[in-house]
Every structure is written in C-alpha cells, then in structure tokens.
C-alpha positions as CSV (number, residue, x, y, z in Angstrom):
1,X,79.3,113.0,144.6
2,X,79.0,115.8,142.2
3,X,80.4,115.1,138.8
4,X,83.9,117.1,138.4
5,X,85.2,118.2,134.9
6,X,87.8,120.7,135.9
7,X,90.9,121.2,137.4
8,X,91.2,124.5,139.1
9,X,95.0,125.4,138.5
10,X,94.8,127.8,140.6
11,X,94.5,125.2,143.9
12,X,96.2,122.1,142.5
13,X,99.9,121.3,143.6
14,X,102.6,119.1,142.4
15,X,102.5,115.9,144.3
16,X,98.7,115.8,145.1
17,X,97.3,112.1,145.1
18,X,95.0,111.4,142.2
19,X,92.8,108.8,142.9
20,X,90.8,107.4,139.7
21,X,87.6,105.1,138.7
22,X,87.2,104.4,135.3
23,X,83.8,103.2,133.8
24,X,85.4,100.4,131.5
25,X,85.9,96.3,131.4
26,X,89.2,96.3,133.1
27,X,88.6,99.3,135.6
28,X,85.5,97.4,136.9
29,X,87.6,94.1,136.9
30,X,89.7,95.4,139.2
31,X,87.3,96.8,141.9
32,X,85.6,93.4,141.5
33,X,89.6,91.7,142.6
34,X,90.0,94.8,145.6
35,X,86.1,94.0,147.0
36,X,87.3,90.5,147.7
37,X,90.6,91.6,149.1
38,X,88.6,94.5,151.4
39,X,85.6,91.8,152.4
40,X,88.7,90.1,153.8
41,X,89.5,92.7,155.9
42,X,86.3,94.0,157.1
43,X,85.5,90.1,158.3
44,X,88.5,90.3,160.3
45,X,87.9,93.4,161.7
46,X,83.7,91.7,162.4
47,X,82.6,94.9,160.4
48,X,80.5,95.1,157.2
49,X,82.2,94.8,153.9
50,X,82.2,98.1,152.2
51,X,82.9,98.2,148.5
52,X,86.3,99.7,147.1
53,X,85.9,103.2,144.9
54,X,88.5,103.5,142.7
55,X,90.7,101.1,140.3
56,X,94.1,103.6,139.7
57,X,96.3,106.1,141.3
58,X,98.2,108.9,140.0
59,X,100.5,112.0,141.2
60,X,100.5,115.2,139.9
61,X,103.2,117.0,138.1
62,X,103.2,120.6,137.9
63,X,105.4,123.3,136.1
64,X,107.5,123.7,139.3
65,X,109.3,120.4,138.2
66,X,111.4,119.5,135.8
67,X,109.8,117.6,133.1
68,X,108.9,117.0,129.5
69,X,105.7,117.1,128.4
70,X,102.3,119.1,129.4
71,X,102.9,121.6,132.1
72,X,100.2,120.2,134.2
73,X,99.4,116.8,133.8
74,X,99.5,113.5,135.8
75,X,102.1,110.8,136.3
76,X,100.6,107.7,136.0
77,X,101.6,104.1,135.3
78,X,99.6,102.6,131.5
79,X,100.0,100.2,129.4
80,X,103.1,102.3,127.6
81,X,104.5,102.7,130.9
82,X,105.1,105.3,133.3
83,X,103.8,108.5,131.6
84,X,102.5,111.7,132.0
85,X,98.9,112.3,130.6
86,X,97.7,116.0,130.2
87,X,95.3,117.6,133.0
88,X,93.1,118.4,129.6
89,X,93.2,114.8,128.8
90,X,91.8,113.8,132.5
91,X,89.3,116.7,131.9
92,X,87.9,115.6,128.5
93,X,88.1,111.2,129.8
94,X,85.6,113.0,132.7
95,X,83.4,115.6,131.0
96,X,82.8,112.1,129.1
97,X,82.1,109.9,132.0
98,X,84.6,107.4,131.2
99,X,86.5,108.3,134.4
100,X,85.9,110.1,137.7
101,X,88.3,111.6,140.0
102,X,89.2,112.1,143.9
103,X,92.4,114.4,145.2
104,X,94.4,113.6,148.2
105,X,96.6,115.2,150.5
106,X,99.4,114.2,152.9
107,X,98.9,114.6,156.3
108,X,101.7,116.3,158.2
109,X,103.4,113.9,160.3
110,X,104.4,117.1,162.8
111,X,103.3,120.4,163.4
112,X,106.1,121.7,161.7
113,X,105.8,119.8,158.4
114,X,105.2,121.7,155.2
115,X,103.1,119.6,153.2
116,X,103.5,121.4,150.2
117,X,107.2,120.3,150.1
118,X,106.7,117.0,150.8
119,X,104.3,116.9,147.7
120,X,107.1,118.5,145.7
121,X,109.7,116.3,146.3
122,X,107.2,113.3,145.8
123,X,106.5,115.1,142.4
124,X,109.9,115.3,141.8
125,X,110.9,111.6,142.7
126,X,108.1,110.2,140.9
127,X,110.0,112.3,137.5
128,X,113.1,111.3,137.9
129,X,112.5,107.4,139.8
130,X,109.1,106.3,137.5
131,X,108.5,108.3,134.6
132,X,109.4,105.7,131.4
133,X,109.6,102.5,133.4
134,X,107.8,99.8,131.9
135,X,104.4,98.5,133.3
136,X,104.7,95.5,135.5
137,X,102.4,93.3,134.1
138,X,103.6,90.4,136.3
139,X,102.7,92.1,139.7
140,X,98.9,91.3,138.3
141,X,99.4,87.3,139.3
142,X,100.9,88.2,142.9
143,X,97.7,90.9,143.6
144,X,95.1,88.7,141.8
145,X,96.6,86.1,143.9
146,X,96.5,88.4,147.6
147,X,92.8,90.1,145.9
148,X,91.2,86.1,145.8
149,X,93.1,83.7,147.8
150,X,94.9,85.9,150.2
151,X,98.4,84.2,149.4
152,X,101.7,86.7,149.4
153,X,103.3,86.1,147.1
154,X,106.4,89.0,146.2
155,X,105.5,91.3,143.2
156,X,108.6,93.9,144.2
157,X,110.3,95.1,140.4
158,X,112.4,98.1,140.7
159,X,112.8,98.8,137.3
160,X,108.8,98.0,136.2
161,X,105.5,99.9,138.3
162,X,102.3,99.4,138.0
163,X,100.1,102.6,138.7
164,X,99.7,102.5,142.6
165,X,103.1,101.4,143.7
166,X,104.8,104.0,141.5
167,X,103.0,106.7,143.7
168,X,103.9,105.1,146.6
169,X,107.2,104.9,145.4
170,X,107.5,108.3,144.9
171,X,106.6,109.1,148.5
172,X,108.7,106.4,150.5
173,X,112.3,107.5,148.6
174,X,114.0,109.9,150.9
175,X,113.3,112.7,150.8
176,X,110.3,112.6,152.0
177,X,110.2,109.4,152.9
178,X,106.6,109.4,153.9
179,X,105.4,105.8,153.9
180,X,101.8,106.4,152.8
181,X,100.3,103.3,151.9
182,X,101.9,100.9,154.5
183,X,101.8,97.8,152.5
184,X,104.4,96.1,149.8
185,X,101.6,95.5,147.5
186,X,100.4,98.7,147.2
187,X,96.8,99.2,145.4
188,X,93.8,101.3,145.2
189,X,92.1,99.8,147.7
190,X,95.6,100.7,150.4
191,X,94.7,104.6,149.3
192,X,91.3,104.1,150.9
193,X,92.4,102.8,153.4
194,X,94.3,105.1,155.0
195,X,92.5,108.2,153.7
196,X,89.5,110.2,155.3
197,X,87.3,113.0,153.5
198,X,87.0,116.5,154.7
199,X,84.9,116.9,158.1
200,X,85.6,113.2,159.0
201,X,86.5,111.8,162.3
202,X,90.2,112.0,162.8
203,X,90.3,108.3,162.8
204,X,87.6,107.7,160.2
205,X,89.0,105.9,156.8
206,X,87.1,106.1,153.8
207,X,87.3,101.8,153.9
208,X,87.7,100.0,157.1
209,X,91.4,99.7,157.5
210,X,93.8,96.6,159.2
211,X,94.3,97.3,163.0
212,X,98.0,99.4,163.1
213,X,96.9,100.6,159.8
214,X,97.3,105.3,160.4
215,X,95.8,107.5,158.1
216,X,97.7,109.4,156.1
217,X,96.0,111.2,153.8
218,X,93.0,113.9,153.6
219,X,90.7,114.5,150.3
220,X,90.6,118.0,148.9
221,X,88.5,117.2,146.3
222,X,85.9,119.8,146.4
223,X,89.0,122.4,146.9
224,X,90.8,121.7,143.7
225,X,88.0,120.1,141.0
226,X,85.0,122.1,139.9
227,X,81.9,121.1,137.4
C-alpha cells in the first residue's frame, strides 16, 4: 500500500469513512484484542484467520456543514472526547508514520440513492449528535470482554462514544438511517468487515465477515489521498 500524506480537497466529501492504524502502544493493543475477535469468526466460518488493519474510525467534516473549528478536518472520538482534528493534523501524524489512513464510501442501497447526501447528512449528524460527548471509557471492558472471551455484555451509552460507534451513530440516525456496521458493538474490525476495495468481487470483504453480514461500504482510497 503506498504511503499517503495528502488529502486531495478537491475529491474528499463530508461524511466519507476514515479508517485509521496508528503505529503506537495502544493502537497495536487494540488490533492485538480485534485479531482474537476476527480468529473467532473466521473458525466459524472454517476459513483462515486474517489479521485486522486498522485500530480507529473517523468521519469527515467538510465546510458544507455547520461547525466550529478547521474547515476540513475529521470527527473522531479521543481521549478529550468527540472532536474534530484538522485534515493538516492527519497529514503531518502521516507524513510522520505515526498513522496511516484508508477512505470509505457508502454503497447505495438503490439505484436511485445519492451517496453524496447520505454522506452529508451523516456529516451533519455526527456535528450535531457526537461532537463534545465524552469518551466512553467503560465500553473498553464490554469489547475487551466480546475481543477475548466472546461474552456480550451491553456497552450502549448515548451521551459517551467511543471512536467507532460515534461514526456508526452518525449513519444509523434518520436521516439516513443507513445501518453500516450491523452490530451493537461497533469496532474497527465491523468496518472491515463489511467493506471491499476497488476492483473486488461484489461480495468480497476486506476480512471474512459473519454469514447475513452485507457490505456496505467501498474504499476510495487511491481517489481522494495522494503521496
């Protein structure tokens, strides 16, 4: 994968998926947790295990909604909370190394679908719904729990999100009440399950996925990053 440093304004759009491995202790701890949870899967499914990419997820927010802050930038869930961080901060984190970045896109769900709008309003949910929540620190023992022993256990908190489940959030509020993830506990690893990079087979995830499980989203990396 080449190694991207730019956004290209000129291609990315409010709402776009931005899915994120960081090169650090806790970014690392966490694809360590989602390689047990996926080896799970993929021993159901009597396929190979197949490791998990990315540790975080944000949205993007774009000058065509309302907001404070940097007029591109992306809505992500830290330890401050909910927050926007600059597109020039994601640049400098991977001109570094210290992160790496894929882009997703919805998929329309029929023909007539604008998918541009859907991103928009997810944009524009993720402002007004997330931004300035508090992190939910507590939804780490329910997913470490689900990652290594497979137990459910509830980690729903409406007015805290942790980086995932804020996206997702975003995207299941009507409108557009796009249901992307398909899974209460949303993490990383749910994003790869359901997505598929450009040329793939139309049923081809970029992890092996649980049976039911559609994909609903298609990487436009290469379209919207440059070196």
């Amino acid at each position: 994968m080449p190694k991207y440093t730019k956004f290209r304004r000129d291609r990315i759009v409010s709402g776009m998926w931005i899915h994120v491995r960081s090169n650090w202790w806790l970014g690392r701890g966490i694809r360590f947790a989602l390689n047990k949870w996926e080896a799970r899967t993929c021993k159901q499914l009597g396929v190979p295990a197949v490791p998990v990419w990315g540790n975080h997820d944000g949205i993007v927010i774009g000058p065509n909604v309302p907001h404070i802050g940097p007029d591109w930038g992306i809505g992500e869930a830290l330890a401050e909370g909910s927050v926007i961080t600059s597109l020039e901060q994601y640049e400098k984190d991977m001109a570094s190394g210290h992160l790496e970045v894929r882009v997703f896109v919805p998929l329309p769900r029929t023909p007539e679908e604008n998918p541009r709008e859907v991103m928009w309003k997810a944009a524009c949910n993720w402002e007004m719904d997330v931004e300035d929540r508090k992190y939910d620190y507590w939804a780490y023992i329910g997913l470490i729990c689900q990652a290594f022993l497979g137990w459910h256990i509830s980690t729903d908190e409406r007015g805290h999100f942790w980086c995932t489940e804020g996206a997702d959030d975003a995207y299941i509020l009507c409108p557009p009440d796009y249901d992307l993830l398909q899974d209460d506990t949303p993490t990383p690893m749910h994003v790869e399950q359901v997505a598929r990079t450009a040329g793939a087979a139309e049923g081809q995830s970029l992890i092996p996925r649980p049976l039911k499980r559609i994909i609903t989203l298609q990487e436009v990396t290469q379209d919207v990053l440059s070196e």
